[in-house]
N, C-alpha and C positions, 0 to 999 in steps of 0.2 A: 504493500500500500504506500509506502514511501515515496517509493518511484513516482505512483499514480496522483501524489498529492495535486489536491485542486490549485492553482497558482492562478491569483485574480490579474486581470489584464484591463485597466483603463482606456476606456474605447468614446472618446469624444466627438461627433458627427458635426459639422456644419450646420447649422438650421438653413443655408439661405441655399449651398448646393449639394450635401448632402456626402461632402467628402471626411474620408474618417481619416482620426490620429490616433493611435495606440502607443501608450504607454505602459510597460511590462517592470522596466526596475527603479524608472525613476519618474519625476511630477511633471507632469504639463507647464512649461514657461507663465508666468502669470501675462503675459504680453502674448497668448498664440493667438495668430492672426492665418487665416487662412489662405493659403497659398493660391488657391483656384479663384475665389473671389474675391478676398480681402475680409472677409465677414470676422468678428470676433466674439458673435454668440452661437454657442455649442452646446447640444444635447451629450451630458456625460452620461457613463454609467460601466456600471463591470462586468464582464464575462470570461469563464471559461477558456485559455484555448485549449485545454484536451479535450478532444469529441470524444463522449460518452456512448453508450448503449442504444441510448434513448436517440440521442441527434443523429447517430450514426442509421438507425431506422426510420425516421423521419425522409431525411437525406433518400435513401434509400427506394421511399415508395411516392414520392412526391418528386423527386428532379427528373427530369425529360432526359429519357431513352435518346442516344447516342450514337450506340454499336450498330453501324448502318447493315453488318454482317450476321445480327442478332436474329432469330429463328423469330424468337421467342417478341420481338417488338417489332413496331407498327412503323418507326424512321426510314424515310427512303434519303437518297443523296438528294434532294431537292430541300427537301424540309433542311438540311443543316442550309445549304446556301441561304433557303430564305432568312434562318437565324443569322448568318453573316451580313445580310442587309439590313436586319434593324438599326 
């Protein structure tokens, strides 16, 4: 369990575009200003990075099939380009 220990990771989001900052060993600058805008109000909060059981099945049956080679899924080569166009 050691290994597995949960280690918080400060995850602060832009409010104006949405770009994230993480912070893992040390504090947020009290001066962070956002690189993509310039905005300097942020949505903080903590999370996880080791993906658990739970995230790890989430992930799992909710993200969009891939494997264009996969029997078992509905992806043809079209579908990924159309993804590369959004």
């Amino acid at each position: 369990m050691a290994d597995n220990e949960a280690r918080e990771l400060l995850v602060q989001v832009c409010l104006e575009c949405g770009k994230e900052y993480m912070f893992e060993e040390t504090e947020p600058p009290d001066d962070l200003t956002c690189e993509k805008c310039g905005n300097t109000v942020f949505r903080s909060f903590y999370a996880n990075p080791v993906e658990d059981e739970v995230e790890t099945d989430f992930r799992e049956s909710t993200e969009r099939d891939t494997a264009t080679d996969d029997g078992a899924g509905e992806v043809t080569r079209g579908d990924l380009q159309d993804l590369g166009n959004l």
